[in-house]
C-alpha positions in Angstrom: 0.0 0.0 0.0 1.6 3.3 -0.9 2.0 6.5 1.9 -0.8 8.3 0.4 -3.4 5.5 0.7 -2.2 4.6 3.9 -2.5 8.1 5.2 -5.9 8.6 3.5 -7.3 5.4 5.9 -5.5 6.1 8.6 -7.6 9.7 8.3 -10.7 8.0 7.0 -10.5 5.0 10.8 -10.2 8.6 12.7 -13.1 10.1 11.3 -14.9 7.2 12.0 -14.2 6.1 15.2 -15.6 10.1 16.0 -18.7 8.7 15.1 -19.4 5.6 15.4 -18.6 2.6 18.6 -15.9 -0.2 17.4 -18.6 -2.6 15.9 -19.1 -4.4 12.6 -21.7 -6.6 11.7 -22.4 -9.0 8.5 -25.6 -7.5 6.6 -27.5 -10.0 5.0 -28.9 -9.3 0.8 -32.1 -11.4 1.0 -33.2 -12.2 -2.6 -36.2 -13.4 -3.8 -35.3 -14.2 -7.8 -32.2 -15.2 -9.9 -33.4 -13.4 -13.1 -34.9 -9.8 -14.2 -37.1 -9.1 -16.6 -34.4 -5.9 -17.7 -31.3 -8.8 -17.8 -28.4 -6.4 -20.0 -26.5 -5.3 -17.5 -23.1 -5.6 -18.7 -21.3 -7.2 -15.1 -24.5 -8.8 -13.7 -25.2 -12.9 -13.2 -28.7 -12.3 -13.7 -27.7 -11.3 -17.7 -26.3 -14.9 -17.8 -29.8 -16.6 -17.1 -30.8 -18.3 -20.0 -33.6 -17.0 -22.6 -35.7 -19.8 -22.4 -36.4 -19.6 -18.4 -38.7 -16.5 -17.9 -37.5 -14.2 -15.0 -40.9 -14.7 -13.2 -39.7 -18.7 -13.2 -37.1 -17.6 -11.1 -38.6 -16.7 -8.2 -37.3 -18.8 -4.8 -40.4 -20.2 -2.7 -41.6 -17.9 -0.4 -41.0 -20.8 2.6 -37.1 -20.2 1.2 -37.6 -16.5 1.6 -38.6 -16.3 5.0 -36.7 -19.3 6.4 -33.8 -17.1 5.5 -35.1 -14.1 7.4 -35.6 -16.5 10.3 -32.0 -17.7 10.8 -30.8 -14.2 10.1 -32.5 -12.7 12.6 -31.4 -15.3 15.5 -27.8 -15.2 13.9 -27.5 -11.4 14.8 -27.1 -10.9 11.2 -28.5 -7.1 10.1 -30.3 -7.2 6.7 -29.0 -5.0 4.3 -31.8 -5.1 1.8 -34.6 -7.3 0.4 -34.1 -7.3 -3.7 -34.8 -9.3 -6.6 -35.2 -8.9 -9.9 -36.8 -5.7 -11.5 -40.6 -6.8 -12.5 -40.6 -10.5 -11.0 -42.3 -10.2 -8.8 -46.3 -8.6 -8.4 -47.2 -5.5 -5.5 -49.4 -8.4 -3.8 -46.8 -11.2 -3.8 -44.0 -8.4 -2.3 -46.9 -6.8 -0.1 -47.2 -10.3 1.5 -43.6 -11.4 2.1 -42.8 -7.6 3.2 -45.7 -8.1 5.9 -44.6 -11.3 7.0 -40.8 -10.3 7.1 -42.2 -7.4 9.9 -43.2 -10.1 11.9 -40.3 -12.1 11.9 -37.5 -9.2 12.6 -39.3 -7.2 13.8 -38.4 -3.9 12.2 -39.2 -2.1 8.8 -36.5 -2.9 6.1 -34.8 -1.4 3.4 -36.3 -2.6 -0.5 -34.3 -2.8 -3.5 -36.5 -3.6 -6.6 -35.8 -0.7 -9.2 -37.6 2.2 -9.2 -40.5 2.0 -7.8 -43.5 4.7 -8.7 -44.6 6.8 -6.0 -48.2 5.2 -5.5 -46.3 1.5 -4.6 -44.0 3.3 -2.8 -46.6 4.7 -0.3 -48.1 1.1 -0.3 -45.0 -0.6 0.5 -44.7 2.6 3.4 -45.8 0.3 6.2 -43.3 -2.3 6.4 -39.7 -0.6 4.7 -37.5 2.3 6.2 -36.1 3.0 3.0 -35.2 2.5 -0.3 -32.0 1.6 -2.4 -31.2 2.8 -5.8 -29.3 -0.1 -7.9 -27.3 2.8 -9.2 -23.8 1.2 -9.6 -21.5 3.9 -11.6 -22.2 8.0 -11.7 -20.7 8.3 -14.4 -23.2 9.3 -17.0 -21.2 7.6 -20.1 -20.1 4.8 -18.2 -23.9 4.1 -16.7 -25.2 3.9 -20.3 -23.0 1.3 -21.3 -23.0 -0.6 -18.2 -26.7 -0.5 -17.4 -28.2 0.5 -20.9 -31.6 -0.5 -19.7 -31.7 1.3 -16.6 -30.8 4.2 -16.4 -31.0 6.7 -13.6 -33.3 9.3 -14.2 -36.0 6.9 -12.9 -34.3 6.2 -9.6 -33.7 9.8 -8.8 -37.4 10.5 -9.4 -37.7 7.2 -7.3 -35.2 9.2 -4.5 -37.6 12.2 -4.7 -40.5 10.3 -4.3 -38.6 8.8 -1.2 -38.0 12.0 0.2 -41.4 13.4 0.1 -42.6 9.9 2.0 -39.8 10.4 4.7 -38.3 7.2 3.4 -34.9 7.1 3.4 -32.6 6.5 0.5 -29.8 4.5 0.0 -27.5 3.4 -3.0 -24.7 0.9 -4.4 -22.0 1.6 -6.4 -19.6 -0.9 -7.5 -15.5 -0.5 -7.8 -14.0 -1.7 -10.9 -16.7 -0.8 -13.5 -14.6 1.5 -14.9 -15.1 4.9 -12.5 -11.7 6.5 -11.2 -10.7 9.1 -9.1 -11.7 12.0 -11.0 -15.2 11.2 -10.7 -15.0 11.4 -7.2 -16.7 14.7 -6.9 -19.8 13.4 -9.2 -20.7 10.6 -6.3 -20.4 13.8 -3.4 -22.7 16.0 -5.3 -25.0 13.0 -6.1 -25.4 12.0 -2.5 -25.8 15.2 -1.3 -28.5 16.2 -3.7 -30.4 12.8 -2.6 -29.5 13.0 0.7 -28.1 9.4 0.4 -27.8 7.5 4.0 -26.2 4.4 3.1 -24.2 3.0 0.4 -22.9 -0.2 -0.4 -19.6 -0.1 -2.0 -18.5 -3.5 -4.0 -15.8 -4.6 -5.7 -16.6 -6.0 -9.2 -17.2 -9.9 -9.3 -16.3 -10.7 -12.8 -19.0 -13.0 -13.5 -19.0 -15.9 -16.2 -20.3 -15.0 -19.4 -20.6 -11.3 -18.6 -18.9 -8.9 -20.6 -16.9 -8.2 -17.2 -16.0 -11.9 -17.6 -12.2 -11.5 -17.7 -12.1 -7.6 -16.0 -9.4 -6.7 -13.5 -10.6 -7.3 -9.8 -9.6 -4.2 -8.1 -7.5 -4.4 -5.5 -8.0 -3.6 -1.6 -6.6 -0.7 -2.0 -9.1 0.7 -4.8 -11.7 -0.3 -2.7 -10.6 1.1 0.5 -9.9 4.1 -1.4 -13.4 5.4 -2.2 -14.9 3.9 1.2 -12.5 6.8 2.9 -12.9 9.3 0.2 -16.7 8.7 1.7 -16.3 8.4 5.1 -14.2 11.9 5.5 -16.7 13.6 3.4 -19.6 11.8 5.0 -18.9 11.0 8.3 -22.0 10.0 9.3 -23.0 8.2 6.5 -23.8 4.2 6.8 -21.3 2.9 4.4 -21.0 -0.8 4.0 -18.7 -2.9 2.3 -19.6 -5.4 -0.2 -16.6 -8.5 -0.1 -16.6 -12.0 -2.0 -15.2 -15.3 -0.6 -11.8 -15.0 -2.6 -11.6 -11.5 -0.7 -12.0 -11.7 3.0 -8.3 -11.0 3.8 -9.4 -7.3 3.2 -12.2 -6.7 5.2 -10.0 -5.6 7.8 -8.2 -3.0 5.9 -12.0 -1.8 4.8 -13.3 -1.6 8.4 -10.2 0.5 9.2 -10.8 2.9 6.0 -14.4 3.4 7.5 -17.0 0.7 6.4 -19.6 0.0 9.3 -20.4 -3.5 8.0 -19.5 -6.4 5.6 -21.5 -7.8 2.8 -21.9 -10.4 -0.4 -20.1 -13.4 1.6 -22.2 -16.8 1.0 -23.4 -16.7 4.6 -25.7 -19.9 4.9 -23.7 -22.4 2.4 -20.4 -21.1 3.7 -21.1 -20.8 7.8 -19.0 -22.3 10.1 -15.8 -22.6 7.4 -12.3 -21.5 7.8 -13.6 -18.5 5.4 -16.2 -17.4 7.9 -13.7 -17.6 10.6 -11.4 -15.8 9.1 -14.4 -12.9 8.5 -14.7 -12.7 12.0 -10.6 -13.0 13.2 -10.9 -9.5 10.2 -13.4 -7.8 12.2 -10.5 -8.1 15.5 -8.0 -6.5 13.1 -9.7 -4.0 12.8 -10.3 -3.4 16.0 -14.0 -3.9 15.7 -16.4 -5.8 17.7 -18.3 -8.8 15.3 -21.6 -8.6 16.4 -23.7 -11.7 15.6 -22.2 -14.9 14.3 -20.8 -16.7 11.2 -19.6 -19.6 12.8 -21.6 -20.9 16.0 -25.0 -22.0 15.2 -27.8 -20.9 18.4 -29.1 -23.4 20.3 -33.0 -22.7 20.3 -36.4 -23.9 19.2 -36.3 -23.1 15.4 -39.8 -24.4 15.5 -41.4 -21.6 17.8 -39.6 -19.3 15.8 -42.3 -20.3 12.9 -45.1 -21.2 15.2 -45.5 -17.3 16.3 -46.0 -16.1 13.1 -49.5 -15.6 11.1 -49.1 -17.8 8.7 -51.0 -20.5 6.9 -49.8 -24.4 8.7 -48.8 -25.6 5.6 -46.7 -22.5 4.6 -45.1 -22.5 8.3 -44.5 -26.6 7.6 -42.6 -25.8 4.3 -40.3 -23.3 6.4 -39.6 -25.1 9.3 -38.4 -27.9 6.3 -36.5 -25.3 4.6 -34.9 -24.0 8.0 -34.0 -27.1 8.9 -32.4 -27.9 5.1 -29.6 -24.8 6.1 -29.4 -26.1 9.0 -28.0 -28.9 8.0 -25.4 -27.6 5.5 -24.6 -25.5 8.5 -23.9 -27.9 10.9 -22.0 -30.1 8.3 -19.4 -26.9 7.5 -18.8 -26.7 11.5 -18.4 -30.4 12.0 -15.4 -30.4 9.5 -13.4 -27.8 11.5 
């Protein structure tokens, strides 16, 4: 790492710990499809899904759904955002699982499903405490060829909208598209007109058969390097960090340039593995606290976690079978230690 990147973290950890306690969490993506009825995103998976297999096919069970929400919530895992593909899914079906997730954390979440018009947005009100703008680059020339079919006049209406609903708004943007340092100043002004609370800063994932297939994965450094560009001209803002399993030996240096939490880790198929404790043993580097677990599965009734809810008895069968299913893969991880 060079003197001035150093320096610039080292600045960014200050600023942070001015403002915040010595604590990191994992935050949990919940997602209820694999496709997207937009699909042409240059760097995205759900581009790769295949023709044939409509994006409403791709829905997961809603058992699967909430089974997921259950074992977060008793791991002490935060959720960062509920999110699918744009136009899978119809206002009653996400009316219903946005109810039912109330129950089960018991808090209003934050929704990431495009841009949603204002009318849904004050129907969805009840049960989310923002929304988050799948943005990914500011960079006007860069956005139309990365995300030609969405672009982002609709989500800053969506942000306004948000605004006047005292919703609050949050966004991602992802290292390695192609955005450097110069454009810097274009993210500031962008979340200061939107009065963005949270971001989510990745690092590109090339994925197979994406035009980002064989793309540079940028380094911790790049990373860390707009995470505290953000966090000394944001102090406050909730700034999370978006990691991969081939990447956890950098969380640490992420924390320390002033992420709160950790994201995009294979939680569930990959608890209890040398990778998970090694995500945790990061969080101590940094000096942070972990809150919540990725490696020691609670001992509790998992059943009575389903019986409270309102719920149909076959629906609550099919997720106690489905909690039970990670379960499994979870305790088979640990038992290999």
């Amino acid at each position: 790492m060079n003197q001035d990147t150093a320096s610039l973290i080292q600045q960014a950890n200050s600023v942070y710990q001015q403002h915040f306690p010595n604590i990191t969490s994992f935050e949990r993506a919940v997602f209820f499809s694999w496709g997207c009825t937009i699909g042409d995103c240059a760097f995205c998976y759900m581009s790769t899904q295949p023709a044939s297999k409509k994006p409403t096919e791709t829905k997961r069970s809603s058992a699967s759904i909430l089974a997921e929400f259950i074992l977060s919530k008793n791991l002490g895992w935060d959720i960062g955002f509920f999110t699918g593909g744009i136009g899978v899914l119809k206002p009653e079906e996400l009316e219903f699982l946005l109810k039912t997730i109330c129950q089960i954390i018991p808090q209003k979440i934050w929704l990431s499903i495009g841009p949603i018009p204002k009318p849904l947005l004050q129907r969805y009100q009840p049960y989310i405490c923002g929304i988050v703008g799948s943005t990914e680059t500011i960079n006007p020339a860069l956005h139309k060829k990365v995300c030609p079919s969405k672009p982002l006049a609709p989500y800053e209406r969506m942000f306004k909208h948000a605004q006047e609903l005292n919703l609050e708004c949050a966004m991602t943007f992802i290292v390695g598209l192609g955005e450097n340092k110069n454009d810097l100043p274009l993210l500031i002004n962008f979340i200061n007109k939107y009065t963005i609370r949270k971001i989510h800063v990745y690092s590109l994932i090339p994925e197979k058969g994406t035009a980002f297939e064989h793309a540079h994965i940028p380094s911790a450094e790049e990373q860390a390097w707009w995470i505290a560009q953000l966090r000394i001209n944001f102090p406050t803002l909730n700034i999370q960090c978006g990691i991969w399993e081939d990447r956890v030996d950098r969380i640490s240096i992420l924390l320390m340039a002033g992420a709160n939490s950790l994201s995009k880790f294979k939680a569930l198929k990959l608890f209890g593995t040398p990778i998970a404790q090694e995500i945790e043993q990061q969080a101590i580097l940094a000096n942070r606290t972990f809150r919540g677990t990725l490696t020691k599965i609670p001992s509790i009734d998992w059943d009575a976690q389903v019986d409270i809810l309102d719920l149909p008895p076959r629906l609550k069968l099919q997720i106690k079978q489905q909690i039970q299913q990670y379960l499994n893969t979870m305790q088979k991880n640990s038992a290999k230690k």
